[in-house]
N, C-alpha and C positions, 0 to 999 in steps of 0.2 A: 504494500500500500504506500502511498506516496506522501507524503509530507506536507504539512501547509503549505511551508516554503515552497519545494518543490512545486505544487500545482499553482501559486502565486506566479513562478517564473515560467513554466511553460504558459499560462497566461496572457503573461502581459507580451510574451517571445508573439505568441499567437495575434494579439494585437497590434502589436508593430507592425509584425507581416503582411497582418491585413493590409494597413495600412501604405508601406512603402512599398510591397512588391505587389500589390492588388492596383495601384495607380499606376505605375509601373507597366502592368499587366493591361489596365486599360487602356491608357494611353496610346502603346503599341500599338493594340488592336483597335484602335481607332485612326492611325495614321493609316492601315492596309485598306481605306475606305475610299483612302483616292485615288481613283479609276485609272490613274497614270501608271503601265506598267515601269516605266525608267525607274520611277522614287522608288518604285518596293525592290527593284533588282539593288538599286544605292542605299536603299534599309540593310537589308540581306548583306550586301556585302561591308558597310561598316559594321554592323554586329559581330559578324564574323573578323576581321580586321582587330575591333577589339578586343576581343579573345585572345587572338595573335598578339597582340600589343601588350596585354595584360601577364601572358606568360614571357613574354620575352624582355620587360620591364622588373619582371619578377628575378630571372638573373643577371641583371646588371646589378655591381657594386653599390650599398645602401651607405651614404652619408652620416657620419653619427653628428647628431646634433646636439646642443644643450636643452639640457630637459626645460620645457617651458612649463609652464600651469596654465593648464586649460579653462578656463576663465568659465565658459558654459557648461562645464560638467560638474565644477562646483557648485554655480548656481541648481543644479539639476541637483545635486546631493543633497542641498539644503531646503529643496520643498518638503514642506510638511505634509505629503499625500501619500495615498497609495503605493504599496510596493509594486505595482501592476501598474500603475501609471510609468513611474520612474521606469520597469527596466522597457513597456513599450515604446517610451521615449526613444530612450539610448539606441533600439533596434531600427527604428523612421527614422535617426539621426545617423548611426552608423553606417544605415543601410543603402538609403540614397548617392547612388552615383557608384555603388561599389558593382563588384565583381556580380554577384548574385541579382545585382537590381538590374544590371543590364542582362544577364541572362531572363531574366523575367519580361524586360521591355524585347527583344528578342523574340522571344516563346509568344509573346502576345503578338508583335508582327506577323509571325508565321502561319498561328495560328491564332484567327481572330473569331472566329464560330466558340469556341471553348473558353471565352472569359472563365466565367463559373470554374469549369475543371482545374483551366491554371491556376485561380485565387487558391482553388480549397488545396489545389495539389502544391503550388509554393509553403500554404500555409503546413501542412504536414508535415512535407519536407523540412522547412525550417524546426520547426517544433521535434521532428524525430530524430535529424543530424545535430541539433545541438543537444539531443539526450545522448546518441551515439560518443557523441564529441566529451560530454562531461563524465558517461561512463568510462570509456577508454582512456579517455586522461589523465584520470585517477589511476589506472591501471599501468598504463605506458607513459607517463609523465617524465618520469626518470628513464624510461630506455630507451627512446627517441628524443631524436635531437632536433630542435626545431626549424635548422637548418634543412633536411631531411625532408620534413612535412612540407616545406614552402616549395622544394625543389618537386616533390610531389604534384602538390597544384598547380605548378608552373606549368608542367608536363602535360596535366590534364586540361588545360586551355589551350594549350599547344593543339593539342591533339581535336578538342572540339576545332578551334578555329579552323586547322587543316580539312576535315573530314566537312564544315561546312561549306567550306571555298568548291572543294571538290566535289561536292553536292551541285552548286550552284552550275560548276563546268560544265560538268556531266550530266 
């Protein structure tokens, strides 16, 4: 059985998602409305581009910088509300413009018939790869290196972006 906490965080995880990759999600699938085949081949293929971009940005050398203070995450710490608010915040916040929100804007290009499936299937997804994510991490925290994990996803964007370029070819 799962824990206040617990079902507090898959919650508010749930709400974010709604949130960021459901607009996301529509968005998309409201640009495939205009009738111009050029723009949906120029969607298709900057989506895909970004992928590529994402993975290949992913192993270029990271800058270390000095730790700044995030000026809005503080504020976000110190509302006195919901823990359901706070972390779907952080999720609409972290979420837009990243790796997964363009896959969601993406998925809704592609396909625009399936709003509904996309929202409820981003939302799952989020909700079950961040249980996967906190399970495992616990578990492999210490044996993997998290140099490892990134060169992982690097790969797997690689690998979408490729497989969608050559979609597009072909």
């Amino acid at each position: 059985m799962l824990k206040t906490e617990q079902k507090t965080f898959y919650f508010g995880i749930a709400i974010g998602t709604f949130f960021s990759h459901g607009i996301a999600i529509l968005f998309g699938s409201s640009l495939t409305y205009f009738e111009n085949e050029n723009f949906q081949v120029l969607l298709k293929l900057l989506t895909y581009i970004s992928f590529l971009l994402f993975g290949i940005f992913g192993f270029l050398p990271k800058r270390k910088e000095k730790e700044t203070k995030n000026v809005f995450l503080d504020k976000i710490l110190k509302i006195k509300a919901n823990c359901i608010l706070i972390v779907a915040l952080s999720i609409i916040m972290g979420e837009i413009g990243d790796k997964t929100f363009l896959a969601s804007l993406g998925l809704g290009i592609k396909y625009p018939q399936y709003k509904v499936s996309l929202i409820i299937g981003s939302i799952l997804g989020m909700v079950l790869s961040n249980s996967i994510v906190l399970f495992f991490g616990r578990l492999l925290g210490n044996k993997l290196s998290p140099r490892f994990v990134e060169v992982l996803s690097n790969i797997i964007f690689l690998i979408f972006g490729i497989i969608g370029l050559f979609t597009m070819i072909y």
